[in-house]
MIBA-981705 format. One record per residue (C-alpha): residue number from 1; residue in one letter; y negated, x, z. Coordinates in pm, whole numbers, plus 32768, in hexadecimal, padded with zeros to 4 digits. Example, Ala and Ser with C-alpha at 12.3 -4.5 7.8 and 13.67 -1.06 7.14 Angstrom:
BEGIN
PT    k  r     Y     X     Z
PT    1  a  81C2  84CE  830C
PT    2  s  806A  8557  82CA
! end
This chain:
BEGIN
PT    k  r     Y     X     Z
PT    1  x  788A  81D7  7839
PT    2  x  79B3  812C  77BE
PT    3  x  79C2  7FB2  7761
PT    4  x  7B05  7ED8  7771
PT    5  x  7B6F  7D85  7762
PT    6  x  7C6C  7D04  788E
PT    7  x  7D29  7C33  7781
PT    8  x  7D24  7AB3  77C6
PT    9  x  7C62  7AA1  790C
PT   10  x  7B24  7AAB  7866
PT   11  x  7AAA  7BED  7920
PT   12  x  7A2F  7D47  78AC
PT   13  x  7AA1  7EAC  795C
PT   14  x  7979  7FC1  795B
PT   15  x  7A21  8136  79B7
PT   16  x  7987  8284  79B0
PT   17  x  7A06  83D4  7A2D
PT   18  x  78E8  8497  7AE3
PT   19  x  78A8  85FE  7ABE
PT   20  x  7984  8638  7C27
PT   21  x  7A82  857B  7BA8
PT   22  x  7A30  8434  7C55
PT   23  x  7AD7  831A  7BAA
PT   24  x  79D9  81B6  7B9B
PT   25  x  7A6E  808B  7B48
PT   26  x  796D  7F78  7B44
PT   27  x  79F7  7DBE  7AE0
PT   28  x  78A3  7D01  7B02
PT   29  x  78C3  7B75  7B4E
PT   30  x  7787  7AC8  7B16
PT   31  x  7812  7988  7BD7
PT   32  x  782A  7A08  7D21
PT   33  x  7728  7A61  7E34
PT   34  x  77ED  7B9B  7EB5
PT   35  x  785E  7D04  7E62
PT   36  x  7970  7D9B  7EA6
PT   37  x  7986  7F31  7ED5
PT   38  x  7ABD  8011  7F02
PT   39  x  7AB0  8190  7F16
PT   40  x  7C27  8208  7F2F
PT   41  x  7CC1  8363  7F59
PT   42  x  7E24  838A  7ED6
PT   43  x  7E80  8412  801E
PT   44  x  7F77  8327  8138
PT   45  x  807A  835E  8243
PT   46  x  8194  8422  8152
PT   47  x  809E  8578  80EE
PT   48  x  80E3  861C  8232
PT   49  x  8163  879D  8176
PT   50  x  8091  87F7  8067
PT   51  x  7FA5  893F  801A
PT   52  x  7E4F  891D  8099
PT   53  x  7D2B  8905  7FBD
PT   54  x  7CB5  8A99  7F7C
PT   55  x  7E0F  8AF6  8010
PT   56  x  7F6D  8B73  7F7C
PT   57  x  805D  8B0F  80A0
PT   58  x  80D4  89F5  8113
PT   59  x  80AA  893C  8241
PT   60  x  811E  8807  830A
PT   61  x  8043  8746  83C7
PT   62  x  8084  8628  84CF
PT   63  x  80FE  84C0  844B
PT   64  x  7FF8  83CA  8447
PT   65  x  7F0B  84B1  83DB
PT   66  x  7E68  83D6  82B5
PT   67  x  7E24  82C7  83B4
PT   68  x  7D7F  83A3  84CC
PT   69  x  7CCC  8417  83CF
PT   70  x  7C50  82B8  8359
PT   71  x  7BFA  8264  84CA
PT   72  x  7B46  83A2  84DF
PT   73  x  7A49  8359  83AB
PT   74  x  79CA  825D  8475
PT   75  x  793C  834B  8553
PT   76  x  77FE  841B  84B3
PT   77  x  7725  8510  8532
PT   78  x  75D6  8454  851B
PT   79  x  76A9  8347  860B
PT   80  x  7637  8230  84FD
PT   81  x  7744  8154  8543
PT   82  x  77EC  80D6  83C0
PT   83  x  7860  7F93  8463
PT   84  x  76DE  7F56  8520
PT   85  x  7668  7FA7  8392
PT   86  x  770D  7ED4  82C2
PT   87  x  76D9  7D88  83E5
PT   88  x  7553  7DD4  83E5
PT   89  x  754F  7DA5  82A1
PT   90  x  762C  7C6A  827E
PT   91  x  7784  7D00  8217
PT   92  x  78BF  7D63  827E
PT   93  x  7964  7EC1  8297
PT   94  x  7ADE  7F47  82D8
PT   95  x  7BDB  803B  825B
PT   96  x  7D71  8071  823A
PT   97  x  7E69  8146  8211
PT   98  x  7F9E  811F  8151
PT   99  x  80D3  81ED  80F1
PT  100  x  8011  8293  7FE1
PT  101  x  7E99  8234  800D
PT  102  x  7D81  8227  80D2
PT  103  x  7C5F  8145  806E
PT  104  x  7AE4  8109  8122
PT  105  x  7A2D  7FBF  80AD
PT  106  x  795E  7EC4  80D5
PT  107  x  78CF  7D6E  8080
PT  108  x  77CC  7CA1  8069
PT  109  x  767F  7BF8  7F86
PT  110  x  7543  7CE1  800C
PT  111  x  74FA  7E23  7FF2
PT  112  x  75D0  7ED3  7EF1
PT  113  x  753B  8024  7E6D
PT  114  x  750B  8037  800F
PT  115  x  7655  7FE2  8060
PT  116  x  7711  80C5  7F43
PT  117  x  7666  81D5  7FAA
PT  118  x  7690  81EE  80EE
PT  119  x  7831  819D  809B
PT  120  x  7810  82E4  7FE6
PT  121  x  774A  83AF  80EE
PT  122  x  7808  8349  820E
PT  123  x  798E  8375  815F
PT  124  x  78E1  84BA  80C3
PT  125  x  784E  8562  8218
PT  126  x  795B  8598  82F7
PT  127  x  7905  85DB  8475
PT  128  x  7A23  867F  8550
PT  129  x  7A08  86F2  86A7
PT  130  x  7B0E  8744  87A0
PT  131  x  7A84  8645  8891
PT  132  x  7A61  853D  87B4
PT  133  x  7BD9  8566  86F1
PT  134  x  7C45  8567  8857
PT  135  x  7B95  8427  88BD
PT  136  x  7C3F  837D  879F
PT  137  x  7DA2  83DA  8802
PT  138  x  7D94  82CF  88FF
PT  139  x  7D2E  81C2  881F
PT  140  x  7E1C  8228  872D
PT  141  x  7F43  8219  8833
PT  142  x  7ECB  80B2  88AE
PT  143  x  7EEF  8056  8754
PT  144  x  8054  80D1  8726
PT  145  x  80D3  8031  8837
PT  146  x  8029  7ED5  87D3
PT  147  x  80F4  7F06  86AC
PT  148  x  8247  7F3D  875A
PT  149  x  8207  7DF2  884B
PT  150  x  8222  7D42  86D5
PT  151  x  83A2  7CF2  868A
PT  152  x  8365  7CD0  8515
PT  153  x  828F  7E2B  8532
PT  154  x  83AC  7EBE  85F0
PT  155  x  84C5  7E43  8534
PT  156  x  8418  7E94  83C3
PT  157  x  83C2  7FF8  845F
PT  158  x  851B  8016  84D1
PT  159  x  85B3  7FCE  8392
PT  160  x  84E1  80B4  82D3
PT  161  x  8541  81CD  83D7
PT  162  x  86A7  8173  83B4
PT  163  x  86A5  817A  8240
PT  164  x  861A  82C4  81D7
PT  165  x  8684  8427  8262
PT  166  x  858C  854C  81C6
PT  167  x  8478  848F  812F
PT  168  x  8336  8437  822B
PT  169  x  831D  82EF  819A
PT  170  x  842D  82AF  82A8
PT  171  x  8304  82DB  83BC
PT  172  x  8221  81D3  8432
PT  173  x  80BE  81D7  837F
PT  174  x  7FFB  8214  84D3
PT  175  x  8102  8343  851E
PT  176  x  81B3  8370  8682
PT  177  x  8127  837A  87CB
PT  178  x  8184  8500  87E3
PT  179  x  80DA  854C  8677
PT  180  x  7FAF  8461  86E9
PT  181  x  7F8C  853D  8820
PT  182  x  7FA5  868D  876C
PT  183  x  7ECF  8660  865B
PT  184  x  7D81  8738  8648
PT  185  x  7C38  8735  8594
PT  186  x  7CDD  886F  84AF
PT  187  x  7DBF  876D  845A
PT  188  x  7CE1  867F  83DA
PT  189  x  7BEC  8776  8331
PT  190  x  7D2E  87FD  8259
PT  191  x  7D97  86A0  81FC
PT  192  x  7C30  8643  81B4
PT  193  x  7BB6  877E  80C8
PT  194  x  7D0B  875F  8042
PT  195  x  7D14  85DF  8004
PT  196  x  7BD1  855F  7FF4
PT  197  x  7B57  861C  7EB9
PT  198  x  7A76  851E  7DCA
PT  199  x  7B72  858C  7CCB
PT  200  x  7CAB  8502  7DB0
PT  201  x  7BCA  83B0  7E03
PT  202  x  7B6B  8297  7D4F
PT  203  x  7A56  8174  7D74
PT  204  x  7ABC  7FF7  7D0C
PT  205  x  7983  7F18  7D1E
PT  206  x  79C8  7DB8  7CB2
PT  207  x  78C1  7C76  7CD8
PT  208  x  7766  7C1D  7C8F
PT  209  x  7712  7D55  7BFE
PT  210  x  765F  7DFD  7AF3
PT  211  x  776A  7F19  7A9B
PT  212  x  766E  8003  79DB
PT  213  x  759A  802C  7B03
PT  214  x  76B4  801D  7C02
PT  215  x  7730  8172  7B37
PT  216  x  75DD  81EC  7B22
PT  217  x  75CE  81BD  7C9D
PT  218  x  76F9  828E  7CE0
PT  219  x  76C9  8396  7BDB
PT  220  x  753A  83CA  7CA1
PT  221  x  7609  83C8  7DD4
PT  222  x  7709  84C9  7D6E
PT  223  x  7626  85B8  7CB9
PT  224  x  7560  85EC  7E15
PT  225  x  76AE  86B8  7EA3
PT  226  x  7780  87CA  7E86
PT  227  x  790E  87E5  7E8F
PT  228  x  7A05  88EB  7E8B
PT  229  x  7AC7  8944  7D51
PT  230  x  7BF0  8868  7D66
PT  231  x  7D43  8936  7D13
PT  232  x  7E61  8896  7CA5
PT  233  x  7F0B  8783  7DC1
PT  234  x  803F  882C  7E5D
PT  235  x  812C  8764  7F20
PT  236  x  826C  8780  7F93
PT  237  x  8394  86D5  7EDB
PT  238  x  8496  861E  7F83
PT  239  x  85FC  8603  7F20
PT  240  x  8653  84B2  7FBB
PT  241  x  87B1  8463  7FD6
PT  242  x  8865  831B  7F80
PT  243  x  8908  82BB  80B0
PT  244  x  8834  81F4  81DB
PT  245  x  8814  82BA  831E
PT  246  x  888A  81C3  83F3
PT  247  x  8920  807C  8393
PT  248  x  8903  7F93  84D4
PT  249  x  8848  7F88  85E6
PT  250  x  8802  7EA7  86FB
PT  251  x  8728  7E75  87E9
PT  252  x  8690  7D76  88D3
PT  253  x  8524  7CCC  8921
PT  254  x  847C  7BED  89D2
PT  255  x  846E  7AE4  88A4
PT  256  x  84D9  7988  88AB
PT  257  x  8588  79AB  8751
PT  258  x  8650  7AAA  86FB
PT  259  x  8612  7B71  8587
PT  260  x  86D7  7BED  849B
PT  261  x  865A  7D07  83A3
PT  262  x  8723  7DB6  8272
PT  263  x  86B7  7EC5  81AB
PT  264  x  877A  7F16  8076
PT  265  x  871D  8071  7FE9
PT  266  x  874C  8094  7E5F
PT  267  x  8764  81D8  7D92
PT  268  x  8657  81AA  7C63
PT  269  x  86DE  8313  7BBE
PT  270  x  87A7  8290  7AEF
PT  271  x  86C3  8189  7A2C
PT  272  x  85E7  8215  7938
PT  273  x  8482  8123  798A
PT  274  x  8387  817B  7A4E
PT  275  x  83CB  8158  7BCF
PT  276  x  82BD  8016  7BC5
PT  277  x  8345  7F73  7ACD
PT  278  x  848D  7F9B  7B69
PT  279  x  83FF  7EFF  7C92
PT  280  x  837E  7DFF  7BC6
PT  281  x  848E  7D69  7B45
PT  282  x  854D  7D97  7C8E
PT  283  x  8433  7CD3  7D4D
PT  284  x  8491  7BAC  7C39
PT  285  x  85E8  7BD1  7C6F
PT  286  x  85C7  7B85  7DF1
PT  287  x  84D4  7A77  7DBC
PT  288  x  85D1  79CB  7D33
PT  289  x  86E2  7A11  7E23
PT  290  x  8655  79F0  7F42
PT  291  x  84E2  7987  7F32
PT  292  x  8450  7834  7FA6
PT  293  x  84C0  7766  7E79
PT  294  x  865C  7824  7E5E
PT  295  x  8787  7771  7ECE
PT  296  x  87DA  781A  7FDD
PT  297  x  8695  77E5  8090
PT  298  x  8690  76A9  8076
PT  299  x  8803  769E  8115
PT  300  x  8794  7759  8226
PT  301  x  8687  7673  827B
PT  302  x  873B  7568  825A
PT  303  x  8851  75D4  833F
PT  304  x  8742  7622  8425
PT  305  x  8795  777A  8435
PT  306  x  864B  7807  83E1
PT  307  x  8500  77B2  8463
PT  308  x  8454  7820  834A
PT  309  x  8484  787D  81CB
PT  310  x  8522  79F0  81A4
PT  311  x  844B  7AEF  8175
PT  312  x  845D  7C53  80BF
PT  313  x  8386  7D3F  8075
PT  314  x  83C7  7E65  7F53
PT  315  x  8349  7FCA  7F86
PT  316  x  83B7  810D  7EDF
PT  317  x  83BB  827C  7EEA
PT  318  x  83C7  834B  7D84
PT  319  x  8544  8316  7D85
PT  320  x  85B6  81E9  7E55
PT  321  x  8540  8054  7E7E
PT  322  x  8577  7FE3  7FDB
PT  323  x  8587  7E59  7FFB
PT  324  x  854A  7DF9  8138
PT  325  x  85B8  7C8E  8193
PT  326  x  853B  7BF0  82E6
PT  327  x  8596  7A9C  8350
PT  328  x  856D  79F3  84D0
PT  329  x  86CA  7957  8557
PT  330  x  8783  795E  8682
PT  331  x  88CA  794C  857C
PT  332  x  88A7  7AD6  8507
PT  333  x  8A09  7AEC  84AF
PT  334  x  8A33  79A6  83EF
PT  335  x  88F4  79CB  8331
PT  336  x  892D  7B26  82C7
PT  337  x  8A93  7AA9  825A
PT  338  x  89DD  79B6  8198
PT  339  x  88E5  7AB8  8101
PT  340  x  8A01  7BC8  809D
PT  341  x  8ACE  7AC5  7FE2
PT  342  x  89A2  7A40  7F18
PT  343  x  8950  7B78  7EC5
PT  344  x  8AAF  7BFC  7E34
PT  345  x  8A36  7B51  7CF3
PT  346  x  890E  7BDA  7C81
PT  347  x  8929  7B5D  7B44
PT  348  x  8829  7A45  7ACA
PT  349  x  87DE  7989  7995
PT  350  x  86AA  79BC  78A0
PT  351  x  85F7  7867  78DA
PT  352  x  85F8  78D7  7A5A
PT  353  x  8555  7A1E  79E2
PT  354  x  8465  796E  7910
PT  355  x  8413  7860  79CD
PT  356  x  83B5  796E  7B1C
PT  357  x  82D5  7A0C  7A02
PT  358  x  8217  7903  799D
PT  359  x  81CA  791A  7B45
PT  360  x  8154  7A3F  7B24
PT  361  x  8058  79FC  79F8
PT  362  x  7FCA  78DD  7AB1
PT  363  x  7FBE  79DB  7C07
PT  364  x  7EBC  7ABC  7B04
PT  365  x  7DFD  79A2  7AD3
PT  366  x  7DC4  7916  7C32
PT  367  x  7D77  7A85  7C98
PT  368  x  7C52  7AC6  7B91
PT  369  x  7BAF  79AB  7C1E
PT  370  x  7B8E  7AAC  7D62
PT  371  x  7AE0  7BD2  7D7A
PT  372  x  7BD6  7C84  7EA9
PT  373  x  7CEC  7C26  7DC3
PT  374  x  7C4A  7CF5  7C77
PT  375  x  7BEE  7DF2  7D59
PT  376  x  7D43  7E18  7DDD
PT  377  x  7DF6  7DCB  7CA0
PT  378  x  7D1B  7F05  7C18
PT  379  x  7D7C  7FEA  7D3D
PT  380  x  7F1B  7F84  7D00
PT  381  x  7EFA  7FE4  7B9B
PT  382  x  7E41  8148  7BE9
PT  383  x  7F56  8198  7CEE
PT  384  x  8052  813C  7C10
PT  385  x  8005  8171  7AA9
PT  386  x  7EF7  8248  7ACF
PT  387  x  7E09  817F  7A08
PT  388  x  7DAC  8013  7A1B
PT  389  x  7EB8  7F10  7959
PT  390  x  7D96  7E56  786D
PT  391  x  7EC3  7D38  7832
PT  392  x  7F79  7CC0  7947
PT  393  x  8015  7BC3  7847
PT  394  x  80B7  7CA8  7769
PT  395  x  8123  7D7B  787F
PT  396  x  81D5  7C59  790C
PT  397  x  826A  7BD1  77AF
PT  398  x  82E4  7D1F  777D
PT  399  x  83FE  7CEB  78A5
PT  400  x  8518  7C54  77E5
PT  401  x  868A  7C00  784B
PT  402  x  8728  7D3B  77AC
PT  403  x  8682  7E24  78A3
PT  404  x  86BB  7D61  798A
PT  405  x  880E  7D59  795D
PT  406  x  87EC  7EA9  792C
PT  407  x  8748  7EDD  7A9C
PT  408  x  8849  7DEC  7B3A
PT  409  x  896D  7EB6  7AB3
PT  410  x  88E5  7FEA  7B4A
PT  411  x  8895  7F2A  7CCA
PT  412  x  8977  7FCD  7DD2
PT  413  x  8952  7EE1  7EF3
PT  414  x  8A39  7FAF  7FDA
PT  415  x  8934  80A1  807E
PT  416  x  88C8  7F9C  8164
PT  417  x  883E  7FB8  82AD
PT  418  x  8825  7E6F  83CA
PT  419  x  874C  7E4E  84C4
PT  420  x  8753  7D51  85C4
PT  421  x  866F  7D05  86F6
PT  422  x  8725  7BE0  87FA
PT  423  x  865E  7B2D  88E5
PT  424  x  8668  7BBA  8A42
! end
């Protein structure tokens, strides 16, 4: 077991890789009543081609995939309900799916070498049936369509779709209707012996723990089963062009406001950093252009043109950053005339850098004070970096105004897509 310091928050990180590969990550906080548990597979909505576990050809599956799959868990054979668990004994239980994850967890102050085992049994025993995948597919569906009744679902959806052509990032996280409806328990059993391999997984526990028995716990846990030998991950590549697939669309709803979304798609290929620290300092470079405390937003508001502060949200793919910008005003034209010209000057000064940094630093502070906030903070670095960043300051005094500069100089805000959604 491994022994680190999380520099300046006065916390200490506890890892160990198990025999199977498992990776434990284990932050105790003595102050607190509650733990915090997270058991993730590196496995979301974009692995949809890839070579099976024990095979040596590829296949496609359905989209959304990685989130039946998470519904599916939920369901074991023993018909011990992991939601009726956890409440009985005073704590909560969930899971998600992202782009590139999947993660099972739970919280709470009792029970905790009961609780972390039975996280473990449960993600480790799947139970597929034909019936039962096919009683999901209904649930799943509902669940889609909630999402496209949301405008700012629809229209952040939409301008992902819009903005990518070959990668599968470009589909919606829960899939489509059609790939809901033709998904089967073969399906899920691939993407499971493929995916959910101890040595593609790791556990983040974070709270009032004691992290030599919490690894203890797991290691007992683990040595009680038997996996497959795990081959090398195959999955397929994607050569992702520059351009957007489609750069306007419109549509209508029953809404009283009317939205506007823009999603400008930037080729990372050419800068030689690491896609998240690219994204990192383009998330500081849009704070200051357009979040709550820029210019412009305050304009806006003022001119009572918004109703609320613009919002964006970064994601990327291996190659490209998409920034999507969302903002609620029955003025789509005029405010994305206002947007476009603040942003044909990217340029910004060094105190502006410095003085979003010293945000940032206090942001690491507030958040060790929380144990979802380690815990996620934890997760973000393993999907990321691959290991866990032990000092969050030095990571964010190392972003400086020459790359920056450097970054800014290499922003090609012309493969844009706009996406707009009038009220009926």
């Amino acid at each position: 077991m491994k022994k680190s310091s999380l520099e300046k928050l006065d916390l200490e990180l506890y890892e160990e890789t198990l025999d199977n590969g498992l990776k434990v990550y284990v932050v105790p906080k003595e102050n607190v009543n509650g733990i915090y548990a997270t058991f993730s597979t590196k496995f979301g909505s974009i692995q949809t081609e890839f070579v099976p576990n024990g095979s040596d050809k590829m296949i496609k599956v359905p989209l959304g995939v990685a989130h039946f799959l998470e519904h599916k868990m939920f369901e074991q054979k023993n018909e011990v309900d992991p939601f009726t668990f956890y409440s009985e004994r005073g704590c909560d239980a969930n899971a998600n799916t992202s782009n590139y994850k999947t993660t099972y967890l739970f919280s709470g102050a009792n029970s905790f070498p009961e609780n972390i085992n039975y996280l473990l049994d449960y993600v480790q025993d799947p139970y597929f049936t034909d019936e039962n995948v096919e009683k999901e597919k209904g649930i799943i569906v509902q669940e889609i369509k909630m999402y496209q009744d949301d405008p700012f679902f629809k229209m952040y959806d939409g301008i992902i779709y819009n903005s990518f052509i070959k990668h599968p990032i470009k589909y919606p996280i829960a899939g489509t209707i059609k790939d809901v409806n033709s998904t089967t328990k073969e399906d899920l059993y691939n993407c499971y012996n493929t995916f959910y391999h101890p040595s593609n997984m790791f556990l983040v526990i974070t709270g009032n723990v004691d992290p030599k028995e919490a690894i203890e716990l797991v290691k007992i846990n683990q040595e009680k089963k038997k996996f497959d030998k795990f081959d090398e991950m195959k999955i397929k590549e994607y050569d992702e062009p520059n351009k957007v697939e489609k750069k306007l669309e419109t549509t209508t709803m029953d809404i009283e406001i009317s939205k506007l979304g823009i999603g400008y798609k930037i080729d990372c290929s050419k800068i030689n950093k690491p896609i998240a620290d690219i994204k990192s300092y383009i998330s500081l470079l849009f704070d200051l252009k357009l979040g709550s405390t820029s210019i412009i937003n305050e304009k806006l508001k003022n001119l009572n043109l918004i109703t609320h502060d613009i919002d964006y949200t970064i994601l990327n793919t291996d190659k490209h950053i998409l920034i999507i910008i969302m903002v609620e005003t029955n003025e789509t034209n005029k405010v994305q005339e206002f947007i476009e010209e603040e942003l044909k000057d990217l340029n910004i000064e060094e105190n502006d850098l410095e003085r979003k940094k010293k945000v940032r630093k206090s942001g690491c502070i507030y958040r060790s004070d929380s144990v979802y906030s380690i815990n996620n903070k934890i997760m973000n670095n393993i999907m990321n970096y691959d290991k866990v960043i032990l000092d969050d300051y030095k990571k964010i005094d190392s972003l400086n105004i020459k790359d920056m500069k450097k970054i800014i100089k290499n922003i090609n805000l012309d493969n844009k897509t706009v996406y707009i959604i009038n009220k009926s």
